[in-house]
Steps between C-alpha positions, in 0.01 A plus 500: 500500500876534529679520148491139314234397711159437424172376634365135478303244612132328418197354661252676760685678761537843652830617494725803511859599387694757667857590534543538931786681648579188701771371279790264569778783359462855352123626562269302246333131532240364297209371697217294351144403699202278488227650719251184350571231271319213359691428266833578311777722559658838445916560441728750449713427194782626336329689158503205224707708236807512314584859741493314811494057484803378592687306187568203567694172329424194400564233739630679777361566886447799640495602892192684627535696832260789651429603866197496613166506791198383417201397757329199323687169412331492157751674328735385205782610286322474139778456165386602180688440188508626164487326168623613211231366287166438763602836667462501903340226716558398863783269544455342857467618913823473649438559863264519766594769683440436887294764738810795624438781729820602454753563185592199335702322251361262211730371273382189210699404184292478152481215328737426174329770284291333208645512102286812338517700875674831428374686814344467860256659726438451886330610803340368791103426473304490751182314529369485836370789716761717657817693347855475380741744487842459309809715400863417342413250238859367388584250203794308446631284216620128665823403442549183256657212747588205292702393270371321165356138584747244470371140337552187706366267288544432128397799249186340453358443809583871601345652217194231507512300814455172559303173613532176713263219477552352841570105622240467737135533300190673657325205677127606406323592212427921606350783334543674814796691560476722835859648658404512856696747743772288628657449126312151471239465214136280520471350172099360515412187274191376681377249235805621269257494187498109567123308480717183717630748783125657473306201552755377752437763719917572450530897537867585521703810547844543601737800700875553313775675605729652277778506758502159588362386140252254673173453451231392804177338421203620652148339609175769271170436630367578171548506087659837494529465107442812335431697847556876543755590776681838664707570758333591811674865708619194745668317281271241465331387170113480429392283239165531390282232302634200252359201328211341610478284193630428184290530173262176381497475129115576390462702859653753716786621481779619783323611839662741729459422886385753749808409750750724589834414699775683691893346485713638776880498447614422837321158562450461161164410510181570335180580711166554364293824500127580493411415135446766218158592316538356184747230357792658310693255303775712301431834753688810515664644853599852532625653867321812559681810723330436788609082500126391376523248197275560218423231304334453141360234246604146450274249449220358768384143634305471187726598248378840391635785547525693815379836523551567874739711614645397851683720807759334738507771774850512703313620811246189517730293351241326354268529057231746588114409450404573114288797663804617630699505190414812187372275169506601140363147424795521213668189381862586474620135343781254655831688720398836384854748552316711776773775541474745814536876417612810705182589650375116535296499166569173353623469083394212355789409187338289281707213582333214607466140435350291202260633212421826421540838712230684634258632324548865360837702522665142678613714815364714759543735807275364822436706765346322781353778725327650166395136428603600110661334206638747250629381151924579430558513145799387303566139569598334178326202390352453821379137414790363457638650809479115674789415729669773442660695780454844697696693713520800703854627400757623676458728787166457555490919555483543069187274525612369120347117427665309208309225302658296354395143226228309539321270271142350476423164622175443302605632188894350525608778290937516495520708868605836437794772560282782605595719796317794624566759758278717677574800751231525799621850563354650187121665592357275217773194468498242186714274429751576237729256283791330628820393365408185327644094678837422384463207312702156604440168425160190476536182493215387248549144538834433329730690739571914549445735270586833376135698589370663179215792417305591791584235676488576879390317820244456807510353808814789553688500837559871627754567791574832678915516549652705770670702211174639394447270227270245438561125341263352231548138455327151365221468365345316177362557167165316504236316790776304702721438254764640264766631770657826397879503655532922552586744789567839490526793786259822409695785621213773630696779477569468120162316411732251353566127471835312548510152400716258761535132494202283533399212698599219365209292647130519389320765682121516359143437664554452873788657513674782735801756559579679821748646649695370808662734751844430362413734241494151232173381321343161539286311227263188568247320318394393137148322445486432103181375364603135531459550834882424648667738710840672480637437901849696426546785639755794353640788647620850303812660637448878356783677371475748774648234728791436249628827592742451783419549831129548653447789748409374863214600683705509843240590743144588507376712796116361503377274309122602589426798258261760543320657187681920446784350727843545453739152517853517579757262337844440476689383211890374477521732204242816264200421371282630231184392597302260727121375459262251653394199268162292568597209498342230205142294560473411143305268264384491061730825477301665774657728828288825482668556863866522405631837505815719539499743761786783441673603849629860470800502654662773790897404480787615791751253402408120565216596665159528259216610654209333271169761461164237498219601299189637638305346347369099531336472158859558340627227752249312679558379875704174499869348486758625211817417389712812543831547296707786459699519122813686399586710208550182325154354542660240709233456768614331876306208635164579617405582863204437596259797678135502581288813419206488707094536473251650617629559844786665423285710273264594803828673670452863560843613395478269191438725192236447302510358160630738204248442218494643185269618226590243227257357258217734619327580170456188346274512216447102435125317539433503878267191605305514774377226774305293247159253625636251760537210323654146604734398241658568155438145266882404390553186245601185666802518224619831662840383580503401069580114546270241337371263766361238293901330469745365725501608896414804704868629505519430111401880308416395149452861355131593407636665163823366404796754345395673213840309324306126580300425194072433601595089419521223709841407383645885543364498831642177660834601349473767712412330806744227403780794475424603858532202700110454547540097476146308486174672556193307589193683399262563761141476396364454191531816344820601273520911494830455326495265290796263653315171497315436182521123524277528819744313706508646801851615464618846326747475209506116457668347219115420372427922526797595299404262208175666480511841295 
């Protein structure tokens, strides 16, 4: 190898490395081959030492140029980086370099190098059969463009933002939130958590524009309460399963239909598919690379648990047969955070929805064509990880998932401020501890205060920004009710969090956050335990767009992206950086599908030529909000551009994906296929309300606060405190104690007499 250049590379291949005579100036190229691959790659570098890394600094961007040939398209320019206390690991692909017979130029600017990063590595990798030859590597510092931010609103809101409650109230009671890709968002009710609208047949859900600010009613075939849902790669939304019934007292409880739905944006409408396996009341939904849908848990049409896994396939368009579909026969619980990894492996977070986590370690790595579950260690208190919220962080390419609250509806402890993080590029990854939840303020029945101990939250909003940050926001201290008032923006780059102003409406169970493509966050929903709901809706202006004036995407060449392809832009003024965002399908703290997809840029002036990832696991097919940001995190308004399926993937030019070997040694419990089985049994109290008082859409908690003394009279206070008003007991028996005067009605004046 040349001086400062070594060997690298992994997987089962043939290769060579040679230096050729063929070079682009002087008499010397370096030329690496794959003669047979199966998997991985091999790449020149330059040597990972102190001799001949590159230094770099904090926060700046550097410009990466070589010439080069090469004879298969699945090549990439690989960055490594070096920290100064986990020592080197690989940083992010840059560029897919396109098939040349001929010298040629490849230019692509780094991202903003990370705190802790005091050098930098690089090469081109190549992971397909064939060759590529380079010469003249150059590297060049970017020039700093802008000026210091200037505020334009008061010093508050442009250190911590700010929020709107808007006039006109969201007209149905959703759980739903899904941004569709024309900027509107499908907020889904169906029953709205209402026995009346239930047994009325009156299933509602409604289109609103941000633009216009007006809201459009539309006709559901079908309680969609509590469905799973996910963007189609054609914009349209599936939404799988919902309530078939609502718990009897003494009987079953919830039941999950087997009917499965698809909304189109354009008319507006919903159509019905062929129906799923199982019912799946509470599923999850996770886009897979090649379109397909998987689908897990939930509850079915008799109320226990489901423990069939279900495939929507892209190409059929249709839920494959059960013999179609791979089956642990594992019950993953209610909205388990399914989270798609770099070579399609699926990592299961631990958040999910009521009760306790799974059993053992709480979290897991799935990988479908193995048919294997295998344990991840290092969730904390992975019980009381209810309603709490996960996230792939941003850019998708560090494959880093934050954790963050969570509570325990059976148990009602005080929800929590735990936050863990775990890296899915380490061979064997765990999670390690996160920055503990700022603390703000609960309302414990006598107006806000001042949270105290370990005082945290669950049913947490996260939101992916455009600035590479992600919002946290509502959420409550106990089962539906409590509201904690507290937002904050976790900064990945510094593993830090930065406390901004809250939302100054409730925001707990049946809640949601997403963002819009104006680059501002909007908040919906608030279902307390008495069973009203919160129909305001807020929106969050960020402090990035209190910064003076937004960059503007001018022009997009194509709109319909290719995966490895390279997108040209224009911009009225420099960028820093441009990425794709999924846009939201969220419900109970749950979007395993929302990611941040890091654009390396190529820059001649105005003109940015955008390099697309290889590979669809890190950005699965489907429409994304694309923004480009300046040096001032001030991101433009989003374009939107389509990166396509399976077809595009089927191109012969198309390079292949880049995958790497992350998380390839794991040493957790793997769990085999176990004996085919037909359900999991699940309590009819699962969701932790007490049926035996007041109506269906009234959640008197199964274990009250551990504050509420065990008496009758410390117990209606409570419910007296939260705006439960009168109870009728249904049935004869009294779990609670509420009604010990046997009157039919909880908390009487005759109950409270009685000690």
């Amino acid at each position: 190898m040349p001086s400062c250049w070594e060997k690298s590379g992994w997987g089962d291949n043939d290769f060579t490395f040679s230096t050729v005579a063929d070079a682009h100036s002087g008499t010397k190229a370096m030329k690496v081959e794959l003669t047979r691959r199966v998997s991985g790659d091999r790449k020149a570098l330059i040597t990972e030492s102190a001799t001949c890394a590159p230094v770099v600094t904090v926060g700046k961007q550097y410009d990466l140029g070589l010439w080069y040939k090469s004879t298969t398209p699945d090549t990439s320019l690989t960055l490594f980086r070096h920290d100064t206390t986990a020592g080197w690991q690989y940083w992010t692909d840059l560029k897919t370099l396109e098939m040349q017979g001929s010298w040629t130029q490849a230019t692509v600017r780094t991202p903003e190098v990370p705190a802790g990063t005091d050098r930098i590595t690089w090469g081109v990798s190549v992971y397909g059969t064939g060759s590529a030859t380079t010469d003249d590597y150059t590297m060049e510092q970017v020039a700093d463009t802008l000026p210091p931010a200037t505020c334009t609103g008061t010093a508050e809101q442009c250190a911590n933002g700010k929020w709107d409650v808007l006039p006109t109230q969201n007209p149905v009671r959703s759980m739903h939130s899904v941004v569709l890709n024309n900027g509107k968002v499908l907020l889904i009710a169906g029953s709205g958590n209402s026995e009346e609208q239930f047994n009325a047949g009156t299933f509602t859900s409604a289109v609103y524009d941000p633009v216009a600010g007006t809201y459009k009613t539309i006709p559901t075939p079908k309680d969609m309460f509590c469905a799973g849902h996910v963007q189609l790669d054609d914009g349209r939304v599936l939404v799988m399963s919902g309530n078939k019934a609502f718990p009897v007292v003494g009987g079953h409880g919830y039941e999950g239909y087997k009917d499965s739905y698809i909304f189109d944006p354009v008319t507006e409408t919903y159509s019905k598919t062929n129906d799923m396996n199982d019912g799946h009341w509470y599923p999850s939904a996770t886009e897979l690379g090649n379109g397909d849908i998987i689908s897990f848990g939930g509850l079915r049409e008799d109320s226990t648990g489901s423990v069939t896994a279900e495939l929507w396939s892209d190409a059929q368009q249709q839920w494959l047969p059960l013999w179609q579909v791979n089956q642990t026969w594992s019950y993953w619980g209610l909205y388990p955070s399914m989270i798609l990894m770099q070579d399609g492996r699926l990592f299961y977070s631990g958040s999910h929805v009521f009760g306790n986590g799974t059993p053992g370690t709480g979290s897991a790595i799935y990988d479908y064509g193995a048919n294997t579950v295998t344990s991840v260690p290092g969730l904390q208190n992975k019980d009381e990880r209810d309603q709490s919220a996960s996230v792939l962080l941003p850019p998708a390419q560090d494959q880093k998932v934050l954790t963050i609250g969570g509570g325990n509806i059976d148990s009602n402890p005080d929800a929590n401020r735990l936050t863990d993080i775990i890296d899915l590029k380490t061979a064997n990854p765990s999670y390690t501890v996160g920055p503990p939840l700022p603390q703000g303020t609960v309302d414990l029945g006598a107006g806000a205060v001042a949270q105290t101990g370990n005082q945290g939250k669950m049913y947490v909003s996260a939101v992916l920004l455009p600035d590479g940050k992600v919002l946290e926001t509502g959420g409550a201290l106990h089962n539906r009710a409590n509201p904690v008032y507290e937002s904050s923006i976790f900064d990945p780059a510094t593993s830090t969090f930065d406390p901004v102003a809250p939302d100054p409406e409730e925001r707990g169970y049946h809640s949601s956050a997403f963002l819009l493509p104006d680059g501002r966050v909007m908040t919906t929903g608030d279902n307390p335990g008495n069973g009203t709901w919160n129909h305001d809706v807020s929106i969050y202006t960020p402090p990035y767009l209190l910064k003076g004036t937004r960059p503007t995407i001018t022009s997009v060449i194509d709109n319909e992206w290719v995966y490895g392809d390279t997108q040209r832009i224009t911009t009225d003024r420099p960028i820093a950086k441009a990425e794709l965002i999924r846009p939201a399908a969220v419900t109970h703290s749950s979007d395993p599908n929302q990611r941040f997809v890091d654009l390396p840029l190529s820059v001649d002036g105005n003109n940015v030529d955008l390099n697309v990832t290889s590979n669809p696991n890190l950005a699965p097919p489907g429409w994304y909000m694309l923004f480009a940001v300046d040096a001032n995190g001030v991101p433009s308004v989003a374009k939107w551009v389509h990166l396509q399926g399976p077809s595009a993937l089927a191109a012969e030019s198309t390079a292949e994906a880049h995958v790497h070997s992350f998380a390839d040694s794991l040493q957790g419990t793997v769990t085999e296929p176990g004996k085919k089985r037909t359900s999991q049994p699940v309590s009819p109290t699962i969701s932790g309300c007490d049926r035996h008082y007041g109506s269906i859409n009234v959640c008197v908690p199964t274990v009250f606060p551990d504050e509420v003394k065990k008496t009758t009279a410390a117990r209606c206070a409570w419910l007296k405190t939260n705006d439960y008003g009168r109870l009728k007991v249904n049935g004869k028996d009294d779990p609670l104690k509420l009604d010990p005067s046997k009157d039919g009605v909880a908390c009487g004046a005759k109950d409270l007499k009685k000690r």
